[in-house]
N, C-alpha and C positions, 0 to 999 in steps of 0.2 A: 504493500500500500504506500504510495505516494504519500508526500510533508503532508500536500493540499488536501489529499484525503484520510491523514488522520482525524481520531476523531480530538476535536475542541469543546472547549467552553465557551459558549457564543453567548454573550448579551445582544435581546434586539430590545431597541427602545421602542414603543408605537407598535408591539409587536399583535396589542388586539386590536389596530385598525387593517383598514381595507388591505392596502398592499403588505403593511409589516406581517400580517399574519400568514400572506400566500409565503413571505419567504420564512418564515419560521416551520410551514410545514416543508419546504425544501430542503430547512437546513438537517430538519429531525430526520427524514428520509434520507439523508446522507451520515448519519448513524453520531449525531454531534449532541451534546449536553445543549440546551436552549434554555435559556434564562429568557422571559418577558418583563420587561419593566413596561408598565402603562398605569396614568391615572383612571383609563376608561371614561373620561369626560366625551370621547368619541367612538372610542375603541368598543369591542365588547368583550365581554369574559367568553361570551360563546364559540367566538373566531378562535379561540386559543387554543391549537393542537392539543391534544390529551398528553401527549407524552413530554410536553414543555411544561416549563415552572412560572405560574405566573405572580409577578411582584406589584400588589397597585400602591404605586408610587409616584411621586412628583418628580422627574428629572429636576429639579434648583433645588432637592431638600438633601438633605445630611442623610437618610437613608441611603438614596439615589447611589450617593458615596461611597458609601460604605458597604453596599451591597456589592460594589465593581471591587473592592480593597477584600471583600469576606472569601468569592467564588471562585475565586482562579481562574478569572477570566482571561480569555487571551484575545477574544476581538470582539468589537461592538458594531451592530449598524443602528446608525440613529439616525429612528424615522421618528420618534417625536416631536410635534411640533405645532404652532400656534401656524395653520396653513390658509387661513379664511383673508385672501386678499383684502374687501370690505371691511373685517373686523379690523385688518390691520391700521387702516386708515382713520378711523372711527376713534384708534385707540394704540398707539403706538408706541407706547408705554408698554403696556400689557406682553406686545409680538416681541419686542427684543428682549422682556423680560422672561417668556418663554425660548427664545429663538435664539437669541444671544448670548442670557445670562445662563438658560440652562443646558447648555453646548458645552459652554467653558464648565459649569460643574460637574460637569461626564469627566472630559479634556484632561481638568486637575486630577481628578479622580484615576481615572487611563494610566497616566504618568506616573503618579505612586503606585500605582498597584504593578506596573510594569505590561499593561496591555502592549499587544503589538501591531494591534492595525483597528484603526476605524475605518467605516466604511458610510458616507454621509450620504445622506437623500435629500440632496438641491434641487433646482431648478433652473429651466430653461428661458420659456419665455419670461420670465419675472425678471429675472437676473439679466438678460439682453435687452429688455425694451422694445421699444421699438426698432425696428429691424434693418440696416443695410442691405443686407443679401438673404437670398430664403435657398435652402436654409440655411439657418446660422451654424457654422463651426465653432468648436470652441475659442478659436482667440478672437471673437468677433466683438467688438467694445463692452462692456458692462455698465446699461444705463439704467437702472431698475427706477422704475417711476409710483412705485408702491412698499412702504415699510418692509414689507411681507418679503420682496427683490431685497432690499437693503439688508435684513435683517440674515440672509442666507446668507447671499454674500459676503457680508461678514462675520459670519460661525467659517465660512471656506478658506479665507483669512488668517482666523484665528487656529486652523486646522493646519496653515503651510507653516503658522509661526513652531507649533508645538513638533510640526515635523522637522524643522531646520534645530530646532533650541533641545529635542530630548529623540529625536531617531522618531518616531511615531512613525512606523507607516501611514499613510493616509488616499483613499481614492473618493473624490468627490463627482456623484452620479446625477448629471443634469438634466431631469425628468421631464416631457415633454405633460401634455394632458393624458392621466392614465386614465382607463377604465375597466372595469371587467366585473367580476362575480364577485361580491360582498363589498360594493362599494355601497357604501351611506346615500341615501338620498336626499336625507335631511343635514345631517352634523359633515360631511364631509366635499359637498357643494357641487357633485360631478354632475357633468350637464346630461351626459347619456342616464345616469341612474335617475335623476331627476323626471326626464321624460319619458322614461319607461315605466317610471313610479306612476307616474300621473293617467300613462295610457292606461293600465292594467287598471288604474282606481275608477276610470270609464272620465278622465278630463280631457280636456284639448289642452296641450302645453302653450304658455306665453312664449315667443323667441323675441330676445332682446332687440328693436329695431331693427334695420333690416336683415338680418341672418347673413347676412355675407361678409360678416368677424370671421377668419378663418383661424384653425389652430390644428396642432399634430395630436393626430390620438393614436398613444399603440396601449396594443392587450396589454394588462397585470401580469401575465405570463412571459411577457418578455421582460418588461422592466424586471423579475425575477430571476432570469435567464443571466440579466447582465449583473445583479449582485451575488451572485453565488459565484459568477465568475471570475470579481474579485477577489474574491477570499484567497490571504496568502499571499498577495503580490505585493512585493517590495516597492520605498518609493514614494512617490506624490504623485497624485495624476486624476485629471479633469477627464471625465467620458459625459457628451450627451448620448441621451439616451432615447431617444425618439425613432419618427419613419421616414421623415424627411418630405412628409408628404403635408401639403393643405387642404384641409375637409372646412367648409364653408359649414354653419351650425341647419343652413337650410335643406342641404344635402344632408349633415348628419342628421336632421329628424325624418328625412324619407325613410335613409337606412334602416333605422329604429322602426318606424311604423309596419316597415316592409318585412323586418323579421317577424315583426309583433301581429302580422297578419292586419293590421289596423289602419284603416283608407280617411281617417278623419284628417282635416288639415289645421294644422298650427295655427294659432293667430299671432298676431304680433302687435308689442308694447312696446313703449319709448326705445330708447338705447339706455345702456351703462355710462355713466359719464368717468371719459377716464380711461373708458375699458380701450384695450392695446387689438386695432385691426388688424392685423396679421402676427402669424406666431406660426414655426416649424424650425425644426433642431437638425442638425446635420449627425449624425450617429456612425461614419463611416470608420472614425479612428476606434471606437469599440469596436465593431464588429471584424476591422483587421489586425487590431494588435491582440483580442483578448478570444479570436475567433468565435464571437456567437452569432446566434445565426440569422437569418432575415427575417424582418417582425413580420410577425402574421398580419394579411392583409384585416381592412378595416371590416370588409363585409364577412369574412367568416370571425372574428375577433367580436362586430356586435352579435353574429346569430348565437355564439356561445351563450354571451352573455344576456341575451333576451331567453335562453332556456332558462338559466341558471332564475331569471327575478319570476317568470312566467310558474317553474316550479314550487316557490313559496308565495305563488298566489296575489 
């Protein structure tokens, strides 16, 4: 058995939300001890693999700490985090005091205890802004025009300082729009789980003025795909994480309807003020340096996911 596939001691932070839980059941299935740290302010107890340990915890609290310094842990992915673009605006206090403050109390934490790689779950369009070129590669300007961008940004920062000042391994993974099976419809704000919420409830979904905000959407399965794929890699290193593709929101509600068998039409309401018209991620440097593989297209990626919400009704 290969380094990579011994087994570890994994902390996931966020690990009973949508995506942290798909990869905590990855990591269990590759025969790894899994620690969950979550407050469950989003998350659920239920997402939480049986054979994982779950911690409900604050990442900024003195447990949070002391749970990293107790378990012998050797690597962390932290996907906790205050992710509600709007709240962040509203209240920007709050985002860095989740996003910022409670990064570096992992980070401190990390370091004493002698971890050796975190694995962070960034973002793409927040963190780029508004866009030069579509799509964006990673060295493409960072203009984030929302705390929520800022606020990543600088946990990413604060990730290359702990990597230069104490060894940290460190891979920061710059998420495109996910979506797939156990995403929130409520607490977690994804636009597909939203409208499939709503169709299945028998609503006609609002789309935010005129639908043609474009943004990248790949499966949870893949974003998955590429955190498992770090594990282990020596280093500092930026990957987006996207399809490199643009889905307009009025094309993605066809999609949706059309898996959902459901011919009603959308209507539409104001715009978002603020909100970022185009958004897609350039993912080529993952998929040739960490060899994984090409994200599943959008039209079988929603049909999964229209079984998956169509099953619980």
């Amino acid at each position: 058995m290969s380094e990579r596939e011994q087994e570890r001691t994994i902390l996931v932070t966020g690990g009973a939300g949508f995506i942290g839980s798909h990869i905590v059941d990855a990591l269990v299935e590759k025969g790894h001890r899994v620690l969950v740290l979550d407050d469950l302010s989003t998350g659920k107890a239920e997402n939480v693999n049986a054979a994982a340990e779950l911690h409900q915890l604050d990442i900024r609290s003195a447990e949070a700490a002391e749970l990293i310094a107790s378990e012998n842990v050797t690597a962390i992915y932290h996907l906790a985090a205050q992710m509600d673009v709007r709240r962040s605006t509203e209240d920007p206090v709050f985002d860095a005091s989740v996003n910022v403050l409670g990064a570096l109390n992992l980070l401190q934490a990390a370091v004493n205890a002698g971890v050796k790689q975190v694995i962070f779950a960034s973002t793409g369009g927040a963190i780029y802004g508004e866009q030069d070129t579509f799509p964006a590669p990673e060295g493409h300007p960072e203009r984030p025009v929302s705390p929520y961008g800022v606020s990543k940004l600088a946990a990413e920062k604060y990730l290359f300082y702990f990597h230069v000042q104490y060894g940290l391994n460190v891979t920061c993974l710059r998420f495109a729009n996910v979506y797939g099976e156990r995403q929130n419809p409520h607490g977690e704000a994804g636009v597909v789980a939203i409208f499939m919420n709503k169709l299945l409830g028998g609503e006609a979904p609002v789309i935010n003025g005129d639908g043609l905000q474009t943004r990248d959407y790949i499966h949870v399965s893949d974003v998955v795909a590429a955190n498992v794929a770090t594990l282990g890699r020596p280093g500092f290193h930026i990957y987006n994480v996207g399809t490199g593709v643009e889905t307009d929101v009025v094309e993605l509600y066809r999609e949706i309807a059309r898996a959902l068998g459901d011919n009603r039409e959308a209507s539409h309401g104001p715009g978002m003020p603020g909100e970022q018209r185009r958004s897609s991620v350039d993912a080529s440097l993952l998929r040739s340096e960490l060899d994984v593989a090409e994200p599943l297209p959008l039209s079988a990626g929603i049909a999964r996911t229209a079984d998956w919400f169509k099953a619980r009704g």
